[in-house]
Structure formats: structure tokens, C-alpha cells
N, C-alpha and C positions, 0 to 999 in steps of 0.2 A: 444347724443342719437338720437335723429330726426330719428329712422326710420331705419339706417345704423347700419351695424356690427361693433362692436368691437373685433379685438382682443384680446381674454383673456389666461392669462396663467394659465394652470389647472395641476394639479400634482394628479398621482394616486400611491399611495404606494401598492408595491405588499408584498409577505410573504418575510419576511427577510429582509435586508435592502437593496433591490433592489429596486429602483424608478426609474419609465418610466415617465417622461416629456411630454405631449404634449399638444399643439397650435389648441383650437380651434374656432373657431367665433360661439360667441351666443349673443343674447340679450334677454329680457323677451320675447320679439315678435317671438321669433327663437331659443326656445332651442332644446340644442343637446345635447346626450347622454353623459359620460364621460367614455372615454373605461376604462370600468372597465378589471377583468380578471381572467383566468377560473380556477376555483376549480378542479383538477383534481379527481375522485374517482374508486376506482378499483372495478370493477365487483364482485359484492356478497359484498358489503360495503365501508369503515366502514359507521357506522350509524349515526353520526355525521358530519356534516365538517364545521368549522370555514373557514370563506373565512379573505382575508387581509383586510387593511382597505382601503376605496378610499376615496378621498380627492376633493373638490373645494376649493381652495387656489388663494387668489387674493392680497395677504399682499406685495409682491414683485411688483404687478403694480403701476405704475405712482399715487401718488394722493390716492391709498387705504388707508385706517387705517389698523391695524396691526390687528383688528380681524375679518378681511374679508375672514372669513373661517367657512367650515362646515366638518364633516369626520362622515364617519359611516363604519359599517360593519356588513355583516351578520352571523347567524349562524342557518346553514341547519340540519333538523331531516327528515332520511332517511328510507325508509323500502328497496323494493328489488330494484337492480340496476343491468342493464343487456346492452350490446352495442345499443341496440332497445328502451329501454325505463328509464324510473328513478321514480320513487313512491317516492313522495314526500309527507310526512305526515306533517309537521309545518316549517315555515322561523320563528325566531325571526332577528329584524330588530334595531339595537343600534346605535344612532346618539347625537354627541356633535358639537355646536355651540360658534364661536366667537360671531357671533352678531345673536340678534334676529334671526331664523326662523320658515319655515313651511315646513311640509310635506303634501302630498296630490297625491293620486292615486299610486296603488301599483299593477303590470298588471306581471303574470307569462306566458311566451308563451314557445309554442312546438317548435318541431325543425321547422317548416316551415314557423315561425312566427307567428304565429295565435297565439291569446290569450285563453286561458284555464282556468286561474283564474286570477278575477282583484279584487280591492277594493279602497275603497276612505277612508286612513286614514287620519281623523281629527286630529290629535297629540296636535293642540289649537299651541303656542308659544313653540320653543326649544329655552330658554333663552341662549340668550349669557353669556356667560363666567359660564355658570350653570351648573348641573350635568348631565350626560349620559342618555337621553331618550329612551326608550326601546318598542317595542311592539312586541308580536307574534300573528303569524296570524296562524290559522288551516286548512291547504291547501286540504289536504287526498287526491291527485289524482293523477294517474299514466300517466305521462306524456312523450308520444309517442316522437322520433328524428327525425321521418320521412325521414330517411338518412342523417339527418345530425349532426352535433358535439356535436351539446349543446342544453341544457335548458338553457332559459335565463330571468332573475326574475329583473325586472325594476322597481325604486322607483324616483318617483318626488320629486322634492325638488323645496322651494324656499327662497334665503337668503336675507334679508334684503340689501337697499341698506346702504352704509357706508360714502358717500361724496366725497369729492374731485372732481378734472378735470373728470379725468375717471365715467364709468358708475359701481360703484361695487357693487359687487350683482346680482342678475338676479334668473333666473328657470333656472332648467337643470333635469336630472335626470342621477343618478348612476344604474349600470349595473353588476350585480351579476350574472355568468355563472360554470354550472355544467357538465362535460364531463366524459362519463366513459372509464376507459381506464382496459387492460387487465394488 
């Protein structure tokens, strides 16, 4: 640890059984986001949209234990959606844990990045090897693209660490993105 990046292999599962792989350097001191990926939804709905699940996965590094993971996924309640804007009435937010963790701070932004709704969920312990942790939040706000692609609804996570050579475990936070398309 001392300070220096590691390393970590992160796996984000998209819909279907498509997985994007990718490599990024984090430590507690330096987390990065995990590219999550974007919900596509058609102009004038639907009203619903389940995103895929994304994943922090560290079972495959050096020295991890094998429940050095966390996975969640959202599922978005929609009012009107138009190429300019997206009305967001409620996120629920579902996360299962190998090992011990925590969630904390949950930040929705517009398209130009500015934040427009945050919160600091205390969720207490997501037990490892336990049941699906769930919470919704009631957003109600219609949130401007400002010319660009997406909303983008970001959730901190932190997993316990697990032992070994390597550092396993850390903060990070996963990345849930909504785009309307025609």
C-alpha cells in the first residue's frame, strides 16, 4: 500500500452476457469510478429501465480471497424523456457483497456534470455472503443534458479489505448512465 497505486482488475458486466474487462489503478486514497454503462431509453419512455449489473471483482488477483467482490444494479423510475432532458422520479439502488461492506454517498448529475441530487446513504454493513441490500431514493427532478449524452447517477461503495500480498478491497464508486435515444 505505502501510498502507491495498485493495479486492480475490475469487471463490469453489461445486459446479456457481454463483459467489458477493464484495468484500472485505485487505492482507498484514489478512487476511480468503475465504467459502468449506459441505459439506453427511447424518447417518450418506457418508464421503467433496469440497468445491467456492474461489478468490483478482485477474486482473480494475486493473494485475494475469493470473496473479494461486490455487484449491484440499478433500477430507474421515469416520467417524461425527451433528447434535452430526462425526469427522473425514484433510483432504487440493489447491492450483494462477498465480503463485508459499505455504501456511502450517492450524487446524480446533469449533463455538464454538476450535481443536481446527492445523498449520503448509510446502508450500516452489506454482509458478506448475505442477502441483496436494496434502497430507493425519491429523486423527482427533471434533469437538463445540457448538450450532452447522458445523466449520470454515481454510488460510492466501500469493500472491506480481504488479506493477502495484494491490497484487496478499497473505495471506488460505480456509474449508472441514462441516454435518450430516438
Amino acid at each position: 500500500m505505502g501510498g502507491t497505486l495498485l493495479e486492480k482488475a475490475c469487471s463490469v458486466m453489461l445486459v446479456g452476457a457481454t463483459a467489458l474487462t477493464v484495468a484500472l489503478a485505485s487505492s482507498p486514497a484514489s478512487a476511480e469510478p468503475i465504467p459502468g454503462f449506459t441505459n439506453k431509453v427511447k424518447v417518450g419512455g418506457p418508464k421503467e429501465v433496469y440497468s445491467g449489473q456492474v461489478q468490483f471483482d478482485q477474486t482473480d488477483m494475486r493473494g485475494c480471497k475469493k470473496n473479494a467482490w461486490l455487484i449491484g444494479h440499478a433500477h430507474w423510475y421515469l416520467g417524461k424523456v425527451s433528447k434535452k432532458k430526462i425526469e427522473v422520479r425514484k433510483i432504487k439502488l440493489s447491492y450483494r457483497a462477498g465480503v463485508d461492506s459499505e455504501l456511502a454517498g450517492q450524487f446524480m448529475q446533469r449533463g455538464n456534470a454538476n450535481t443536481v441530487w446527492s445523498t449520503r446513504w448509510d446502508a450500516g454493513i452489506i454482509k458478506g455472503g448475505g442477502p441483496e441490500k436494496s434502497k430507493t431514493f425519491k429523486i423527482n427532478k427533471t434533469v437538463p443534458l445540457d448538450g450532452h449524452a447522458t445523466v449520470q447517477f454515481s454510488s460510492n461503495y466501500s469493500v472491506s479489505r480481504t488479506g493477502g500480498p495484494a491490497d484487496c478491497g478499497g473505495d471506488g464508486t460505480f456509474v449508472f448512465k441514462l441516454k435518450p435515444v430516438k
